[in-house]
N, C-alpha and C positions, 0 to 999 in steps of 0.2 A: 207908934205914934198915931194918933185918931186926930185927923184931919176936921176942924171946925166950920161954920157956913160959909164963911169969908174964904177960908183956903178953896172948900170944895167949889164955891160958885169960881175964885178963879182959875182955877183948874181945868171947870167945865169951859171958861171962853178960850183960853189960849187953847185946845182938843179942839173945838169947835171952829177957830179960826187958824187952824194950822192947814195948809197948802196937801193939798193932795188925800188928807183925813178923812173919810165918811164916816157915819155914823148908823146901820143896821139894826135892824130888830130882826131878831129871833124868831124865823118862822119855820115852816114844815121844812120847808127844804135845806135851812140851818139845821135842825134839829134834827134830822133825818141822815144830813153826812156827818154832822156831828158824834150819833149813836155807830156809824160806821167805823170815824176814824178811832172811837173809845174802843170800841170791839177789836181791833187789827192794832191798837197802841198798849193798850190799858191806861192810858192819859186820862188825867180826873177831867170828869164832867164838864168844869169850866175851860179848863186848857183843848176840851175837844169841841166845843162852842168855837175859842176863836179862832181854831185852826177851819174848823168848818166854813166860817166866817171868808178868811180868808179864800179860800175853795170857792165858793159860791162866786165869791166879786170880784172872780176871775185875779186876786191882786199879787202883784207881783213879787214881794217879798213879805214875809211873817217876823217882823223884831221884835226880839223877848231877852228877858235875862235872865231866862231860865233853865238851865243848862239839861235838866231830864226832861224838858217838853223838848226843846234840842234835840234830843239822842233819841226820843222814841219817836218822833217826826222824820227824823231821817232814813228810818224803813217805809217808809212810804211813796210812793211814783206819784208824786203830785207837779204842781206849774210850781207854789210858793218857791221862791228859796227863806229859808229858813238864816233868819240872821241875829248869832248871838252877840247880846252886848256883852260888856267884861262882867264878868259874874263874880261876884264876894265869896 
C-alpha cells in the first residue's frame, strides 16, 4: 500500500514529535560505519545506514521488525541492543 500526502505528512508529525526520536542526516561518518557494518554483515545498504545511524548516536536500542537485519546484527560487538518486534 503507497501511502498518499495526508498519510505521509501525518506520519512525518507524529516521527517528528515522538519523545526521545531524532532525526540524522547521512553523513561521512554515517556512511563510513555504515560501509563497515555492510562489509562484516552483508545487510543491504539501507539496513546498514540505520544500523550505522544508531552507532554513531551513541543510541541505545535499534527497533525493527526485521528479523534478518536481527540475526546478522547480532554478530556484531556494538552498544545498540537490537530489539525485535513480532515479525509476520
Amino acid at each position: 500500500m503507497t501511502a498518499g500526502r495526508a498519510e505521509t505528512a501525518t506520519l512525518t508529525a507524529i516521527l517528528l514529535g515522538f519523545p526521545g526520536l531524532s532525526i540524522r542526516s547521512a553523513d561521512f561518518l554515517v556512511a563510513a560505519e555504515a560501509a563497515r557494518i555492510r562489509a562484516r554483515t552483508g545487510a543491504a545498504t539501507a539496513d546498514s545506514l540505520i544500523a550505522a545511524t544508531a552507532t554513531v548516536t551513541s543510541s541505545k536500542w535499534l527497533i525493527t521488525k526485521d528479523r534478518t537485519l536481527a540475526d546478522r546484527l547480532a554478530g556484531l560487538d556494538w552498544s545498540p541492543r537490537v530489539v525485535l518486534l513480532s515479525a509476520d
